[in-house]
PDB file of N, CA, C and O in Angstrom, chain B, residues numbered from 101:
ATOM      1  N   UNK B 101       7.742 -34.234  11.915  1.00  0.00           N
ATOM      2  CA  UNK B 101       8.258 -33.025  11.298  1.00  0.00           C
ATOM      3  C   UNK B 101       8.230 -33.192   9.784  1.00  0.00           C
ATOM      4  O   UNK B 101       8.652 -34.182   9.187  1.00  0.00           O
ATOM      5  N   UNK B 102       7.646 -32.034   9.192  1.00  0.00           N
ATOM      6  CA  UNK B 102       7.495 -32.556   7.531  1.00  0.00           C
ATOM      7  C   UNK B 102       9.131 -32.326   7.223  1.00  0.00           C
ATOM      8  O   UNK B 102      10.034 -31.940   7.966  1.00  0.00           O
ATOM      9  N   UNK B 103       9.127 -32.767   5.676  1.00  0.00           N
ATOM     10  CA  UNK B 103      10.246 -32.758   5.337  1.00  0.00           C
ATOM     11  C   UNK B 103      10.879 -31.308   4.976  1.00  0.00           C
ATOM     12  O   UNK B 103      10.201 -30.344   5.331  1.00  0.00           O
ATOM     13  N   UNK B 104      12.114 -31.043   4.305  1.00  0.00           N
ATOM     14  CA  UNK B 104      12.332 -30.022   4.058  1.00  0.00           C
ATOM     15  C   UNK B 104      11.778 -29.091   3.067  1.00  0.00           C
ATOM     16  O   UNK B 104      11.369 -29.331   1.931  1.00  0.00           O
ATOM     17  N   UNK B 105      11.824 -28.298   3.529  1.00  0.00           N
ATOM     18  CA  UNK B 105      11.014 -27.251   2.491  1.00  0.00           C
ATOM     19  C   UNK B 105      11.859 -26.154   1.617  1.00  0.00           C
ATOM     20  O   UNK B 105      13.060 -26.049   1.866  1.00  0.00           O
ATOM     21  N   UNK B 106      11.353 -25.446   0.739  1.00  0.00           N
ATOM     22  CA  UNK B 106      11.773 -24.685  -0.052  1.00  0.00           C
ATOM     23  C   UNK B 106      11.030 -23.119  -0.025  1.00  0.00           C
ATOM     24  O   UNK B 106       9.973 -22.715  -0.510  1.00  0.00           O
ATOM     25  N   UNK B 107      11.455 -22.853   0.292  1.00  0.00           N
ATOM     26  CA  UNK B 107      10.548 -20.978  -0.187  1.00  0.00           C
ATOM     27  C   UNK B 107      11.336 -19.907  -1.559  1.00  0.00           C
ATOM     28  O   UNK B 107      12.502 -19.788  -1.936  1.00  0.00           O
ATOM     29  N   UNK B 108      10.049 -19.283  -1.996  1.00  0.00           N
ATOM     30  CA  UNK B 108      10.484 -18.897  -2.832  1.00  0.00           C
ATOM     31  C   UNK B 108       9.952 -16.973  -3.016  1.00  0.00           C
ATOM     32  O   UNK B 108       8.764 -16.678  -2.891  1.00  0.00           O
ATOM     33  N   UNK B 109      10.934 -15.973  -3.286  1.00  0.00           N
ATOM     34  CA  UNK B 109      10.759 -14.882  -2.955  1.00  0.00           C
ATOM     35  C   UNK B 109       8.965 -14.686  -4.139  1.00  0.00           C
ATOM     36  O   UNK B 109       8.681 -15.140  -5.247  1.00  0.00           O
ATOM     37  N   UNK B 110       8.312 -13.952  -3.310  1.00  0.00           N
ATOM     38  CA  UNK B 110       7.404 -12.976  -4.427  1.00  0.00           C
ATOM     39  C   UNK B 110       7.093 -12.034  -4.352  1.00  0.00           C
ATOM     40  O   UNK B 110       7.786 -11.251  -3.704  1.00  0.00           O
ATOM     41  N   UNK B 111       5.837 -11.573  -4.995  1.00  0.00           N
ATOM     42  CA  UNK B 111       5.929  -9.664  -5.363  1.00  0.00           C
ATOM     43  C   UNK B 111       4.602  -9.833  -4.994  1.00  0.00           C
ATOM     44  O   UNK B 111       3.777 -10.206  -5.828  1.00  0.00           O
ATOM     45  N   UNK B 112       4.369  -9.655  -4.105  1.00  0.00           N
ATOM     46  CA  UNK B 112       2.736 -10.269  -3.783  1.00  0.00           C
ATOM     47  C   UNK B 112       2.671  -8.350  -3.385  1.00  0.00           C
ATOM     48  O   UNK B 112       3.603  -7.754  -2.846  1.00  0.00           O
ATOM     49  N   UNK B 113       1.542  -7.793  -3.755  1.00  0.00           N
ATOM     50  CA  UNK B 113       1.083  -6.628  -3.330  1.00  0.00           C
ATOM     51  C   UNK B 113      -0.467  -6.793  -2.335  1.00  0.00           C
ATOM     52  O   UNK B 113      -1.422  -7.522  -2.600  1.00  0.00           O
ATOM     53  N   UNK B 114      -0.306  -5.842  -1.134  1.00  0.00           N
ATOM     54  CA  UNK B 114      -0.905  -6.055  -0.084  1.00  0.00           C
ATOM     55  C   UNK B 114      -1.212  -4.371   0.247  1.00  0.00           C
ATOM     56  O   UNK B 114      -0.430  -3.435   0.413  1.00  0.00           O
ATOM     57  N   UNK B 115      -2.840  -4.449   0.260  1.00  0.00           N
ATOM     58  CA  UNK B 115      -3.217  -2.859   1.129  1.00  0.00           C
ATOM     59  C   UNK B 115      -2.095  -2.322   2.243  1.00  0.00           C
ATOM     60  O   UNK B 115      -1.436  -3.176   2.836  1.00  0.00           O
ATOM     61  N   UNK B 116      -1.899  -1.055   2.498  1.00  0.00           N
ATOM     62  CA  UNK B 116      -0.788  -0.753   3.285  1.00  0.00           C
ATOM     63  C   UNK B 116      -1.264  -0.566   4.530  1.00  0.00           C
ATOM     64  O   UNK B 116      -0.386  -1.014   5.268  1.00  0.00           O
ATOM     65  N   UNK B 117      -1.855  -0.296   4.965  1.00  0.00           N
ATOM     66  CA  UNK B 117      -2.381  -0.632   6.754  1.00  0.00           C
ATOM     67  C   UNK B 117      -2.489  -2.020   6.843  1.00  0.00           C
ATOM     68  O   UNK B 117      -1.939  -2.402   7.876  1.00  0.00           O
ATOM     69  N   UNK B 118      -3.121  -3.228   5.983  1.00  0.00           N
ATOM     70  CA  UNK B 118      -3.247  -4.109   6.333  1.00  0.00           C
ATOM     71  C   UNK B 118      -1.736  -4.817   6.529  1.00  0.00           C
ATOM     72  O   UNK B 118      -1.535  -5.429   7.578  1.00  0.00           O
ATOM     73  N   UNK B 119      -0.530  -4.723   5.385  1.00  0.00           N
ATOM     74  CA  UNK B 119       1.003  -4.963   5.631  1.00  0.00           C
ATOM     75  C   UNK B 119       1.294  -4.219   7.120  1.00  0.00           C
ATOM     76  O   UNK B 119       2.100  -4.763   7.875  1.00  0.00           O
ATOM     77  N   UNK B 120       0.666  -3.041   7.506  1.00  0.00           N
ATOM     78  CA  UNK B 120       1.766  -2.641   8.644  1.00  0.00           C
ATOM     79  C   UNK B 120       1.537  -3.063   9.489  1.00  0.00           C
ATOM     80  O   UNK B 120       2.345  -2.983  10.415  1.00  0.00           O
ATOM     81  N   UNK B 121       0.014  -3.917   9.697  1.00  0.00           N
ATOM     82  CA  UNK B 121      -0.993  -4.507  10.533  1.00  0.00           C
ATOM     83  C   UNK B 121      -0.070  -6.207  11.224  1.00  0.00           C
ATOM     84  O   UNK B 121       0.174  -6.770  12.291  1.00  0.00           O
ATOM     85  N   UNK B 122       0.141  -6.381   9.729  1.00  0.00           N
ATOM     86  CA  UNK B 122       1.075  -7.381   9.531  1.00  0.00           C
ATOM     87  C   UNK B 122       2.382  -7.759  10.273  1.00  0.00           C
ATOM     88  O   UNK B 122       2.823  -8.514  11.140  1.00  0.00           O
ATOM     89  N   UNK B 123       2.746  -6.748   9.382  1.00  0.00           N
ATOM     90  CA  UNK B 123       4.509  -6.456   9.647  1.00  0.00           C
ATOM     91  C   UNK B 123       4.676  -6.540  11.534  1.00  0.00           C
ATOM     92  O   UNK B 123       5.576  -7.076  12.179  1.00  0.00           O
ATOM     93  N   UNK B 124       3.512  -5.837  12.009  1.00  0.00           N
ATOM     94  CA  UNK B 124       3.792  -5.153  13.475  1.00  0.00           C
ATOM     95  C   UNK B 124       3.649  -6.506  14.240  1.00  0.00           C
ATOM     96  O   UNK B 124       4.562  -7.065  14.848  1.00  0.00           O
ATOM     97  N   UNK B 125       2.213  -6.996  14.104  1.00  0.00           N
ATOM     98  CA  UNK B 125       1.937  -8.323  14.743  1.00  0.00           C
ATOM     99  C   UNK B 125       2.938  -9.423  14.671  1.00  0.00           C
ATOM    100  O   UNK B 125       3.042 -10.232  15.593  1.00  0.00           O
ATOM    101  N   UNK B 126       3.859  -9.490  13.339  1.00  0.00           N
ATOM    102  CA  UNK B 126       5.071 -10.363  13.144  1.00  0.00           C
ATOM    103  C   UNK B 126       6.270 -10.382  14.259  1.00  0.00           C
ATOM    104  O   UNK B 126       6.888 -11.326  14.751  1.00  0.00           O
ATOM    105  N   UNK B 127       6.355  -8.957  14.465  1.00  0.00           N
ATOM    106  CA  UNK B 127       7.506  -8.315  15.412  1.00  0.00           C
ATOM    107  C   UNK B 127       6.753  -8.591  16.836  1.00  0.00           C
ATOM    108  O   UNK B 127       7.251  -9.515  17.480  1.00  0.00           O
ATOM    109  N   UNK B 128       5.940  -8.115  17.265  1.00  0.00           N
ATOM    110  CA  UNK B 128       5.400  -8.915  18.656  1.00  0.00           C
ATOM    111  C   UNK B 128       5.633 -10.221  18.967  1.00  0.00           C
ATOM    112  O   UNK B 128       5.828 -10.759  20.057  1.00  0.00           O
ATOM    113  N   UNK B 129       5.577 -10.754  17.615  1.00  0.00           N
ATOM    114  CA  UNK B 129       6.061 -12.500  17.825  1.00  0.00           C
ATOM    115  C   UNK B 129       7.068 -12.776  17.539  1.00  0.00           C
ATOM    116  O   UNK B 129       7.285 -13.980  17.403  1.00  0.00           O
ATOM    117  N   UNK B 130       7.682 -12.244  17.410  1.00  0.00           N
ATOM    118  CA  UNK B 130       9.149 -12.526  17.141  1.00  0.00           C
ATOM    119  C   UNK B 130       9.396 -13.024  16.048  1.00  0.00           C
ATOM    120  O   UNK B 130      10.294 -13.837  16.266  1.00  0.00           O
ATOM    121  N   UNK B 131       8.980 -13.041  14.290  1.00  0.00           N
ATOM    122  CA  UNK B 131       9.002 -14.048  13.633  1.00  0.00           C
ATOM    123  C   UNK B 131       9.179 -13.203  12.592  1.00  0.00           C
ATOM    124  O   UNK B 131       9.162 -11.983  12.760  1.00  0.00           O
ATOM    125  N   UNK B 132       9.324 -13.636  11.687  1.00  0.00           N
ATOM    126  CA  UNK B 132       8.954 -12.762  10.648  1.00  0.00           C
ATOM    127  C   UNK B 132       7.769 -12.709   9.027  1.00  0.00           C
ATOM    128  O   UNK B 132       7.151 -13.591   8.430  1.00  0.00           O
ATOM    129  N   UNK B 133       7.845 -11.930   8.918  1.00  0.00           N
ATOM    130  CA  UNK B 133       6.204 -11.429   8.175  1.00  0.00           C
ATOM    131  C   UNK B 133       6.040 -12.878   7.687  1.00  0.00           C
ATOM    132  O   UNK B 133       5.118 -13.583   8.099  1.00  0.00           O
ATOM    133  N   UNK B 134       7.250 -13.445   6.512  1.00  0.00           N
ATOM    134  CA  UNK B 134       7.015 -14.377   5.704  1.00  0.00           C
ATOM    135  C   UNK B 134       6.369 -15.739   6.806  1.00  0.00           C
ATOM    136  O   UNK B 134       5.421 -16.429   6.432  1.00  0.00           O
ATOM    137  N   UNK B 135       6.881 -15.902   7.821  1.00  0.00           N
ATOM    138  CA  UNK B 135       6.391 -16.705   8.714  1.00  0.00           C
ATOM    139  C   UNK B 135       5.647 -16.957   9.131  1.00  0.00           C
ATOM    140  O   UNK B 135       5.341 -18.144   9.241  1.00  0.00           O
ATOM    141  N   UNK B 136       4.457 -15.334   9.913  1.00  0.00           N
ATOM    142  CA  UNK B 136       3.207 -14.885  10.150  1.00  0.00           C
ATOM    143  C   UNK B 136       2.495 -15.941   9.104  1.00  0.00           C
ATOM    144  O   UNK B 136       2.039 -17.071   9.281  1.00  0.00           O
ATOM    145  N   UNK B 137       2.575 -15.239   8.134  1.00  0.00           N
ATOM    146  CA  UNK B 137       1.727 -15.274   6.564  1.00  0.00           C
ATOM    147  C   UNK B 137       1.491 -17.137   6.104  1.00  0.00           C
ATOM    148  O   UNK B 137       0.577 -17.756   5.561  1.00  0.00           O
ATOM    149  N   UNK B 138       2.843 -17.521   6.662  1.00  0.00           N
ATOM    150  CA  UNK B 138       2.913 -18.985   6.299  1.00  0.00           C
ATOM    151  C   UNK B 138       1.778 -19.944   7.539  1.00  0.00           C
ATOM    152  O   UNK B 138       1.187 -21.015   7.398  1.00  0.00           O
ATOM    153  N   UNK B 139       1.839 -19.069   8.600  1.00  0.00           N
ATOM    154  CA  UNK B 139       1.023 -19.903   9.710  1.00  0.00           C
ATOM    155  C   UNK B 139      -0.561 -19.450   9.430  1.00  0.00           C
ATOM    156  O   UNK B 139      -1.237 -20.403   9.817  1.00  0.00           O
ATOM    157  N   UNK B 140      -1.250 -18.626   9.031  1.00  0.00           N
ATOM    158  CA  UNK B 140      -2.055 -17.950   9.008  1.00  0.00           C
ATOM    159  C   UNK B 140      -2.714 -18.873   7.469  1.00  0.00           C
ATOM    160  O   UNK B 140      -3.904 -19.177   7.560  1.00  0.00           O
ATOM    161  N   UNK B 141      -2.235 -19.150   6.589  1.00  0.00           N
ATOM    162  CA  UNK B 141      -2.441 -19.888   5.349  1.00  0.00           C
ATOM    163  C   UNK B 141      -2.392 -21.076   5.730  1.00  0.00           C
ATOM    164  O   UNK B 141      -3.033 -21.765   4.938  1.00  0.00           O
ATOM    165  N   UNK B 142      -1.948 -21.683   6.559  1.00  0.00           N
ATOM    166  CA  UNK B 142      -1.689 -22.943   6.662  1.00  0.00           C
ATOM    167  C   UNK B 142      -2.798 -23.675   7.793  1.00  0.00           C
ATOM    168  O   UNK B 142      -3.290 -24.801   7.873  1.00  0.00           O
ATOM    169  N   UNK B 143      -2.919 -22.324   8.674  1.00  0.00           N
ATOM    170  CA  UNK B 143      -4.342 -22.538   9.342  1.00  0.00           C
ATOM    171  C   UNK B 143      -5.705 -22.619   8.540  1.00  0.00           C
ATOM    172  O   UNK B 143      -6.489 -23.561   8.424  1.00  0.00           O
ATOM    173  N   UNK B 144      -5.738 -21.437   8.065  1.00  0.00           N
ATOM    174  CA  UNK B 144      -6.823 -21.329   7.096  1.00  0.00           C
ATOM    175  C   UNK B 144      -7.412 -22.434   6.574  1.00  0.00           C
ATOM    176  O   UNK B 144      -8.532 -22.825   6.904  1.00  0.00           O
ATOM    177  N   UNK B 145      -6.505 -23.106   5.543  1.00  0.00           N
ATOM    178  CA  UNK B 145      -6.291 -24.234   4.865  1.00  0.00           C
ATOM    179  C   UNK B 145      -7.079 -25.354   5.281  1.00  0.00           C
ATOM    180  O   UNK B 145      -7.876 -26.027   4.628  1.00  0.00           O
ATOM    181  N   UNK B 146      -6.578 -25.474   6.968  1.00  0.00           N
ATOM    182  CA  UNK B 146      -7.422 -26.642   7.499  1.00  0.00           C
ATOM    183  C   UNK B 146      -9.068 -25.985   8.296  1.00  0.00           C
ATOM    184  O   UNK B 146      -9.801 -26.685   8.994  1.00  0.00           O
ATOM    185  N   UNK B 147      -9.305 -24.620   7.971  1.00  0.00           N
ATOM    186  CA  UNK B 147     -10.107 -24.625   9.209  1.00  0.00           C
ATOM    187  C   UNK B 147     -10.305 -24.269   9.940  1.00  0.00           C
ATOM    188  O   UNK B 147     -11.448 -24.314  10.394  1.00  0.00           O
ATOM    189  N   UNK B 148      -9.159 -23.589  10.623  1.00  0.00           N
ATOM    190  CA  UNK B 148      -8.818 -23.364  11.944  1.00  0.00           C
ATOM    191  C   UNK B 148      -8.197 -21.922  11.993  1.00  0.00           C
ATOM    192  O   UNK B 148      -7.308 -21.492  11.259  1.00  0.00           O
ATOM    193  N   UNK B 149      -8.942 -21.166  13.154  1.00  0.00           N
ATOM    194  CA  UNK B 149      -8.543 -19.986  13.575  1.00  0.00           C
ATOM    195  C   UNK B 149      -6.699 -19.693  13.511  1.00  0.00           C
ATOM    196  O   UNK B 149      -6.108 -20.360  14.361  1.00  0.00           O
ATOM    197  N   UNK B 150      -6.069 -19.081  12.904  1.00  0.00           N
ATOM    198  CA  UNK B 150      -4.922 -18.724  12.923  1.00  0.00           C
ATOM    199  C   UNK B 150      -4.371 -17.663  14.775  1.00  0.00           C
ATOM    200  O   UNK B 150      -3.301 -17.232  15.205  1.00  0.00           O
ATOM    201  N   UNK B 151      -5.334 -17.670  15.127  1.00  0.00           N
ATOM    202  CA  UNK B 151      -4.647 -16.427  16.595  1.00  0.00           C
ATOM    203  C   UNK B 151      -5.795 -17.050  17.605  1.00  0.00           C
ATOM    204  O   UNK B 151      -6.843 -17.695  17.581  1.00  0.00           O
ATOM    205  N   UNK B 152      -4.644 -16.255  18.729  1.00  0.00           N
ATOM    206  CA  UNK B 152      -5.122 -17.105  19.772  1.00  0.00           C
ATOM    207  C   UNK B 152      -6.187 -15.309  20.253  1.00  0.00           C
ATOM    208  O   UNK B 152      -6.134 -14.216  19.690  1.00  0.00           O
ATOM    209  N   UNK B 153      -6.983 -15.741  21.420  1.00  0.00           N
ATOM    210  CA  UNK B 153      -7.518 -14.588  21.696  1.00  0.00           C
ATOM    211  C   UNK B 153      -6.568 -13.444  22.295  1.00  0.00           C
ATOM    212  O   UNK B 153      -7.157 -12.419  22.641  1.00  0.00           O
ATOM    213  N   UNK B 154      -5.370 -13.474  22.442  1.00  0.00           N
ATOM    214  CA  UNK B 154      -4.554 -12.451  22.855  1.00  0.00           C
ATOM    215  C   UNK B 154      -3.886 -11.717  22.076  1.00  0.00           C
ATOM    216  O   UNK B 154      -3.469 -10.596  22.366  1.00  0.00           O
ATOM    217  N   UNK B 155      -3.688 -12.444  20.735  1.00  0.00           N
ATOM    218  CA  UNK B 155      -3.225 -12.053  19.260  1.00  0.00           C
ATOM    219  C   UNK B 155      -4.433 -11.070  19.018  1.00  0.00           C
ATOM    220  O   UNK B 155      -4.336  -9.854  18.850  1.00  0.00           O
ATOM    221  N   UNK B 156      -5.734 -11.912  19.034  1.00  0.00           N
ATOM    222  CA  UNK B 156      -6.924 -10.972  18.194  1.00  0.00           C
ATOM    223  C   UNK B 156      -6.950  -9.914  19.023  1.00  0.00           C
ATOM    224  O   UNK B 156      -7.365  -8.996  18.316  1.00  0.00           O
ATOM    225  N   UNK B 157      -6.708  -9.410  20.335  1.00  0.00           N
ATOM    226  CA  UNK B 157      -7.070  -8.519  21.134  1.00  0.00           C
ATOM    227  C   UNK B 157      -5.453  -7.347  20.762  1.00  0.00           C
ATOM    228  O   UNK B 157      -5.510  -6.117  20.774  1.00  0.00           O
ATOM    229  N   UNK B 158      -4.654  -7.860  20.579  1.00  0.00           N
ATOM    230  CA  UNK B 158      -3.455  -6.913  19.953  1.00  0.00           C
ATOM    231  C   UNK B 158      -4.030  -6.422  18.309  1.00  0.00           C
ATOM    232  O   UNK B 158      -4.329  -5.274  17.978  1.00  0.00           O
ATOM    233  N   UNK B 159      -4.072  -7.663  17.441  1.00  0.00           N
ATOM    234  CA  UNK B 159      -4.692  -7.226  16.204  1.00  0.00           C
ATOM    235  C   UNK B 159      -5.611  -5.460  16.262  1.00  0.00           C
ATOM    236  O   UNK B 159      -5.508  -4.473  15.533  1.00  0.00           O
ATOM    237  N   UNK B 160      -6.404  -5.728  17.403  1.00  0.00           N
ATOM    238  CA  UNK B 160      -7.329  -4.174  17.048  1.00  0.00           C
ATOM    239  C   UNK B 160      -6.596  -3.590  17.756  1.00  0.00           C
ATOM    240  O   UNK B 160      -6.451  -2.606  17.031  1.00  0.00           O
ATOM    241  N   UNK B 161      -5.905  -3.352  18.734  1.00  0.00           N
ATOM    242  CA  UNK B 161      -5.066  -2.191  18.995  1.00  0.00           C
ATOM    243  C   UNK B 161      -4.127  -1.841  17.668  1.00  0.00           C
ATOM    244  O   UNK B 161      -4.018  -0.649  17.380  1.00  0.00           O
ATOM    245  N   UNK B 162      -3.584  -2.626  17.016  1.00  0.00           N
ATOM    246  CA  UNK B 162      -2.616  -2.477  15.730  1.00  0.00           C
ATOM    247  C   UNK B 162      -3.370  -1.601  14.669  1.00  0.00           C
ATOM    248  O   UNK B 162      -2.955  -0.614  14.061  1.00  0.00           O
ATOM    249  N   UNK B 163      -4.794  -2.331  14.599  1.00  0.00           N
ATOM    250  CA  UNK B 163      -5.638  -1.628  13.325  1.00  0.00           C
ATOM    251  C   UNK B 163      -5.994   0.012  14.012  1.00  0.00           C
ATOM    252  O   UNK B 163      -5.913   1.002  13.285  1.00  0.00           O
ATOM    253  N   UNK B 164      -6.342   0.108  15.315  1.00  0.00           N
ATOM    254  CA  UNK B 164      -6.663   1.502  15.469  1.00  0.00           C
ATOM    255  C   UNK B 164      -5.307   2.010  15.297  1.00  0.00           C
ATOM    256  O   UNK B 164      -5.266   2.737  14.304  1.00  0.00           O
ATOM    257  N   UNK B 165      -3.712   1.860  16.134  1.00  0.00           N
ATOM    258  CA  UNK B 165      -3.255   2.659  15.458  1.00  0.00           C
ATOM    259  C   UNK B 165      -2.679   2.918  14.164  1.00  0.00           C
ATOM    260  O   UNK B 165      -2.229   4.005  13.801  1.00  0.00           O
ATOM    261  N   UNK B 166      -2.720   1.859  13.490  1.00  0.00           N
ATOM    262  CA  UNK B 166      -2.330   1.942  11.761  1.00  0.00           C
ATOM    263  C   UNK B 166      -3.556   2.706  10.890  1.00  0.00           C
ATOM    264  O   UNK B 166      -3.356   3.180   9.772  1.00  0.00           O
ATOM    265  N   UNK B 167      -5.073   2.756  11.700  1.00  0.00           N
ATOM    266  CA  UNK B 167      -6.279   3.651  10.761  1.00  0.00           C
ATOM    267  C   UNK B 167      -6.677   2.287  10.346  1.00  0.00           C
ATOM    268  O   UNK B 167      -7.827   2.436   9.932  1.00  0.00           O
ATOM    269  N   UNK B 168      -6.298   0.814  10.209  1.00  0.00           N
ATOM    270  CA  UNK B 168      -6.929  -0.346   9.607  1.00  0.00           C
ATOM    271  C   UNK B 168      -8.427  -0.362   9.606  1.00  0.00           C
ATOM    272  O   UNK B 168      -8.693  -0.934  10.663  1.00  0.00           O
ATOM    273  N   UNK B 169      -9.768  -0.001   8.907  1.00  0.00           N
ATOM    274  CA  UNK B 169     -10.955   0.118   9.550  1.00  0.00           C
ATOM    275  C   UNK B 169     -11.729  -0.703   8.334  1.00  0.00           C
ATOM    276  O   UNK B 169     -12.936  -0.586   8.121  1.00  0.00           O
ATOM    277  N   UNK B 170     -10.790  -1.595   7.535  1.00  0.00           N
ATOM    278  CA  UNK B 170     -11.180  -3.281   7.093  1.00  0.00           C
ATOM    279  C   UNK B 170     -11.355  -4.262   7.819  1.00  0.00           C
ATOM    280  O   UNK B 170     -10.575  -4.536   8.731  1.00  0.00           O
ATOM    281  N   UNK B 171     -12.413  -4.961   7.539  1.00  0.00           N
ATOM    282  CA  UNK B 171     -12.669  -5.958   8.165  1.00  0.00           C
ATOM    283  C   UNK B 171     -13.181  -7.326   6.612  1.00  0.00           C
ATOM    284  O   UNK B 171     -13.552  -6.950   5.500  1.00  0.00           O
ATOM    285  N   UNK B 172     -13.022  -8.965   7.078  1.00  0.00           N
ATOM    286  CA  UNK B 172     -13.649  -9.727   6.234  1.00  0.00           C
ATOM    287  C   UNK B 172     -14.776  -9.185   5.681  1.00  0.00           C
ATOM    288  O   UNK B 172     -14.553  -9.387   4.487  1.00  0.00           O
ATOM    289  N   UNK B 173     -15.980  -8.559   5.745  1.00  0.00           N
ATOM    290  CA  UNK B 173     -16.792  -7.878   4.670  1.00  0.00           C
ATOM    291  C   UNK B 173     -16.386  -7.881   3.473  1.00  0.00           C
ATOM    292  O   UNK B 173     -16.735  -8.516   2.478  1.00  0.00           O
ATOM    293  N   UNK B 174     -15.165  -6.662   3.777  1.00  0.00           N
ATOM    294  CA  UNK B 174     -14.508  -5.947   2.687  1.00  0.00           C
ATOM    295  C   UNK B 174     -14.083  -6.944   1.350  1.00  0.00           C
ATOM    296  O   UNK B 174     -14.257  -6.744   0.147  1.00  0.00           O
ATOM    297  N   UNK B 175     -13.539  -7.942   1.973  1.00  0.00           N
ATOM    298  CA  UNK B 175     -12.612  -8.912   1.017  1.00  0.00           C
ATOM    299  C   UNK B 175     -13.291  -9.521   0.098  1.00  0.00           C
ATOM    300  O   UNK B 175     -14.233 -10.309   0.188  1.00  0.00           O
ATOM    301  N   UNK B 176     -12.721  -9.078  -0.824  1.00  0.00           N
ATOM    302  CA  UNK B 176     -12.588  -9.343  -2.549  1.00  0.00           C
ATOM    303  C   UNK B 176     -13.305  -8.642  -3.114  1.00  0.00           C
ATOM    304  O   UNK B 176     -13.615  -8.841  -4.288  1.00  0.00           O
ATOM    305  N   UNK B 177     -13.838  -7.424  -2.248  1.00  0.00           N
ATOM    306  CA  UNK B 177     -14.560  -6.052  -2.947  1.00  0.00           C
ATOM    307  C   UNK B 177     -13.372  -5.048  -3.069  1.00  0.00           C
ATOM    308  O   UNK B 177     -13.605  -4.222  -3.952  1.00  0.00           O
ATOM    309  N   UNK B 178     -12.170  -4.866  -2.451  1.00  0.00           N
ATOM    310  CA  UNK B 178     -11.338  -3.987  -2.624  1.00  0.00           C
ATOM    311  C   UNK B 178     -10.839  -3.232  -3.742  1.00  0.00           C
ATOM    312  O   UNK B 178     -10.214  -4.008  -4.465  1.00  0.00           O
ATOM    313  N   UNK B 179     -10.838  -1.638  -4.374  1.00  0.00           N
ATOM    314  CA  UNK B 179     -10.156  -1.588  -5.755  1.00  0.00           C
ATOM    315  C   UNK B 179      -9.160  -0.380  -5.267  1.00  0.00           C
ATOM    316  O   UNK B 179      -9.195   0.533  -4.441  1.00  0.00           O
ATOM    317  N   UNK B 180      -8.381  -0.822  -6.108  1.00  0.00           N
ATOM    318  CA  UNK B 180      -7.068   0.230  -5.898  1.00  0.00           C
ATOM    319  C   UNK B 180      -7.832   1.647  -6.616  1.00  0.00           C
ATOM    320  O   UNK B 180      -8.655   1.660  -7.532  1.00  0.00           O
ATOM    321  N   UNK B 181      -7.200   2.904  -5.795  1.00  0.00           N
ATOM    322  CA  UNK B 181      -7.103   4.053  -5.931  1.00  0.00           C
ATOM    323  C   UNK B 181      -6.517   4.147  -7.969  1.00  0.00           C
ATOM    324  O   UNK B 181      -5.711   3.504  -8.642  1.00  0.00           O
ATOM    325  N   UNK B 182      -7.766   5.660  -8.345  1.00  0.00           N
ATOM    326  CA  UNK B 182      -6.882   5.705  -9.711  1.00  0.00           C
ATOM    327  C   UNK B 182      -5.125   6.316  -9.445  1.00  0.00           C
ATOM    328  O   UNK B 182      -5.056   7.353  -8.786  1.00  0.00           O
ATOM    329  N   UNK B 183      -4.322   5.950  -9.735  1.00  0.00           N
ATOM    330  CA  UNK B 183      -3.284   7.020  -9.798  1.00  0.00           C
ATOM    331  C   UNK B 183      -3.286   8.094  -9.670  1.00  0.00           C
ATOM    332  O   UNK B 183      -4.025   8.790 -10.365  1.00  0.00           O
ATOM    333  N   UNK B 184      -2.555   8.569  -8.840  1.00  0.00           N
ATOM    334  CA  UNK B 184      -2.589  10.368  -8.488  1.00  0.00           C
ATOM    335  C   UNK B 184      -1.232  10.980  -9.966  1.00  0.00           C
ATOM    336  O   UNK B 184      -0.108  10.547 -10.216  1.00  0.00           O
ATOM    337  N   UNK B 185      -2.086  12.160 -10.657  1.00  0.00           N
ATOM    338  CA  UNK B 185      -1.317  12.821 -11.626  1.00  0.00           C
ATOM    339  C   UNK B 185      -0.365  13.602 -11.429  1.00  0.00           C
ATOM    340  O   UNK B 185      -0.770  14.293 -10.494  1.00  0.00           O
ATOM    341  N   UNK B 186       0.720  13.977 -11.718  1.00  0.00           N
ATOM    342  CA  UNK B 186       1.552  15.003 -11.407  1.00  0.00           C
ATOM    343  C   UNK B 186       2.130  14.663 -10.483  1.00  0.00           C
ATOM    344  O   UNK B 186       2.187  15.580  -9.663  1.00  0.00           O
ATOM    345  N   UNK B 187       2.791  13.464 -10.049  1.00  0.00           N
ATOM    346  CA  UNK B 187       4.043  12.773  -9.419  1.00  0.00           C
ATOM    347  C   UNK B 187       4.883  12.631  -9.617  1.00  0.00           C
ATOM    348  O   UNK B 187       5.607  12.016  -8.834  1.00  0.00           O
TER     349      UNK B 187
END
């Protein structure tokens, strides 16, 4: 068991289907987002697929109903919308 750890809050901004994509898959597992996010990075890291095939098979039910219709392609081509005027 590693030793103790520390977390620390941030302001991390995230596309909003992909957070609700998130958020939802967190709650299926009982865990929460910050947790998801920590296993998923920590997989990465080494290599290794973060979900099992029953996760990935929920994942696209989540993206059809959140409209999610990103995929890895997309990533690190993404640009935010200009601001909408008169808000």
């Amino acid at each position: 068991m590693p030793n103790d750890i520390e977390r620390v809050q941030t302001g991390v901004r995230l596309e909003k289907r992909v957070l609700k994509v998130l958020k939802a898959l967190a709650e299926v597992h009982d865990m929460t987002l910050g947790d998801l996010l920590e296993g998923i990075v920590l997989h990465a890291f080494e290599g290794k697929p973060p979900f099992s095939r029953e996760s990935i098979r929920k994942i696209a039910e989540l993206k059809k109903i959140y409209g999610l219709d990103l995929n890895a392609s997309h990533s690190h081509k993404l640009r935010e919308a200009a601001p909408r005027r008169g808000r």
